[in-house]
Every structure is written in C-alpha cells, then in structure tokens.
C-alpha positions in Angstrom: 83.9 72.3 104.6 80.5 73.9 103.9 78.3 71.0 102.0 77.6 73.7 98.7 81.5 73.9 98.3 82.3 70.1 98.8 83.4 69.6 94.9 84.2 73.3 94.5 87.4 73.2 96.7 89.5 71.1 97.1 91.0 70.9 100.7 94.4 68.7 100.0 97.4 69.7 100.8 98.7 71.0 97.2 96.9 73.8 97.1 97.4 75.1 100.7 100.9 75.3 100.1 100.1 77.4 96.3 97.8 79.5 98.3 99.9 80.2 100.3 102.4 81.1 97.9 99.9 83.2 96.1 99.5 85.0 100.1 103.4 85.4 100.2 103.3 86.9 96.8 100.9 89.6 98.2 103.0 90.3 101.1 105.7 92.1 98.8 103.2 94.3 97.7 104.3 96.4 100.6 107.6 97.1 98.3 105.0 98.6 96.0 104.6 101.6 98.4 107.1 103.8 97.4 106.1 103.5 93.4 102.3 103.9 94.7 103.3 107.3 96.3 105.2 108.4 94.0 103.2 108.0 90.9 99.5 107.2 91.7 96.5 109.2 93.2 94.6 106.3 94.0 96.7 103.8 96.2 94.1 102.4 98.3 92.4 101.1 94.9 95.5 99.7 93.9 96.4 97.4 96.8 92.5 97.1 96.6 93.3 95.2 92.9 95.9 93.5 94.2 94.1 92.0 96.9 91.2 90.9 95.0 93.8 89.1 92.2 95.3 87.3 95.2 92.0 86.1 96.0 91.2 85.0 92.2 94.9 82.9 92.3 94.0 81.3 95.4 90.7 80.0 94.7 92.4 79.1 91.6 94.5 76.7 93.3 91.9 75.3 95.4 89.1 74.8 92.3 88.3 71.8 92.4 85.2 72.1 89.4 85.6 73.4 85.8 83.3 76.3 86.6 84.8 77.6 90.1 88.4 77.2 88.4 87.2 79.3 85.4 85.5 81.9 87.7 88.5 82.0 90.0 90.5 82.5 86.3 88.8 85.5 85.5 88.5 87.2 88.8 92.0 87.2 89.2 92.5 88.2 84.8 90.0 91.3 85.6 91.9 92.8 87.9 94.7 92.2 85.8 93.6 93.9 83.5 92.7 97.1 85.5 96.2 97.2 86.9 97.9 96.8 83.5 95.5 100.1 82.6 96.1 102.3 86.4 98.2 104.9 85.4 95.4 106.4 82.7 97.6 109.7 81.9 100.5 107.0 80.7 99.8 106.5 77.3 101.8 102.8 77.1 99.8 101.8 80.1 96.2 102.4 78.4 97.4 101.1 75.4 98.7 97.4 77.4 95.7 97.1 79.3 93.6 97.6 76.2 95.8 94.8 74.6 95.4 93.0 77.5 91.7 92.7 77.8 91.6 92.0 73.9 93.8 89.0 74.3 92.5 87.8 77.5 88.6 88.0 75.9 90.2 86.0 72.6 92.1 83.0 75.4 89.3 83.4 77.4 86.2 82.4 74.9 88.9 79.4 73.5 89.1 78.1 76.7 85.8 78.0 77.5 85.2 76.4 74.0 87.8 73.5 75.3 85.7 73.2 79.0 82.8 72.7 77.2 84.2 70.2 75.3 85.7 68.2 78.2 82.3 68.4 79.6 80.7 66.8 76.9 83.2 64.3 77.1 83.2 63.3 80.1 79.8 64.8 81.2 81.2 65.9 84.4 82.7 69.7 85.8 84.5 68.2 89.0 88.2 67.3 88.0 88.3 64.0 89.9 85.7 62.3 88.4 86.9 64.2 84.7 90.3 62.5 85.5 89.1 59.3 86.2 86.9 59.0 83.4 89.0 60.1 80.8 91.2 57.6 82.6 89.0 54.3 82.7 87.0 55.4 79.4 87.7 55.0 75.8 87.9 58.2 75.6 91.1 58.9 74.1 90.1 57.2 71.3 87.5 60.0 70.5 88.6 62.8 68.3 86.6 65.5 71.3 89.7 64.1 73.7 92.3 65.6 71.1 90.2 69.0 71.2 89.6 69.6 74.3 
C-alpha cells in the first residue's frame, strides 16, 4: 500500500469481503436496464451515479481515518442524492431528492459535530489508535465520550 494511504485504508480482510459486496451490489445494476430504457434519456449518467456510489461504499468500508471515512460517506450520499432527483419531469422524484439532500445536510453537519468531538477526545483521526485510546484512557469518564 502506497505510504500516503497507510492509515487511510485499511487492507484487512473485513473490508475486502464488504467491498466486495458493495461490487456485487453494482453487478445487478444490469437489471436496471430495462427501467433505464424505458423511462430515462440519460442512461449512461445513471449507471455513471451508480458507479461512483459504489466507489463512495467501498472506500467506506476500507476507511480506516475519521476524515477518509467521512469523505467516502458523502461521495457515495451525493450521488445519492442525484439518483433520488433523475427523473426531473416526475414531480415525487424532485420532491424526494430535495428531502433527501435536506436531511442528509441536517445528519451530515451532526455527524461531523460528533467526529469532531471524538477528535478532541482522543486527539486522533485513525480508528485504531481512537479505539485504543478510548480503550486504555479514562475517557469514558468524560462527559465528551457520552457526546460523541
């Protein structure tokens, strides 16, 4: 593994085998071609957003730092959010991707109010060394434990 991703990803086996789940996932997409045809004008964007969600889940199983995890979050939430939206002439579909993005901006901000905490914490952004400190440390005696 590159030296800049060392605490980035993690290479163990757990998250191979979710990765890989989230790659399996993808492969059904090819069910999705008769809805594509059918309904939308843009196909190659849609598999295009499904792709780069994919992407976002399997990073997010391999994070192995609060920031990549949270990066990996929202890369896979933003095309979310653009999928739940496609189909702009569908009047429910506008209206659930606009929900969407309002609810994912409200649980995105709170969690990065609770990573900030952790962080302060434990003074720390790799999950290992989060883990064992929280752990070894007193702190679970600190009300910031509770919060975060």
């Amino acid at each position: 593994m590159a030296p800049c991703l060392a605490n980035r990803l993690s290479p163990s086996l757990c998250p191979r085998i979710q990765a890989d789940i989230s790659a399996g996932g993808d492969c059904h997409r090819n069910r999705l071609v008769d809805f594509a045809t059918k309904h939308m004008k843009h196909t190659g964007e849609f598999y295009s957003l499904i792709m780069l969600c994919t992407t976002g889940m399997m990073f997010l199983a391999s994070a192995g730092e609060l920031i990549s995890l949270y990066v990996a979050l929202e890369l896979s939430t933003i095309s979310l959010y653009i999928l739940a939206a496609f189909l702009k002439k569908d009047l429910k579909s506008t209206e659930a991707g606009l929900k969407y993005l309002i609810l994912g901006a409200a649980s995105s901000g709170i969690l990065l109010y609770g990573l900030s905490l952790l962080y302060g914490l434990t003074g720390s952004t790799v999950l290992d060394e989060i883990g064992y400190r929280l752990f070894l440390n007193e702190a679970p005696q600190s009300p910031l434990y509770l919060l975060s």
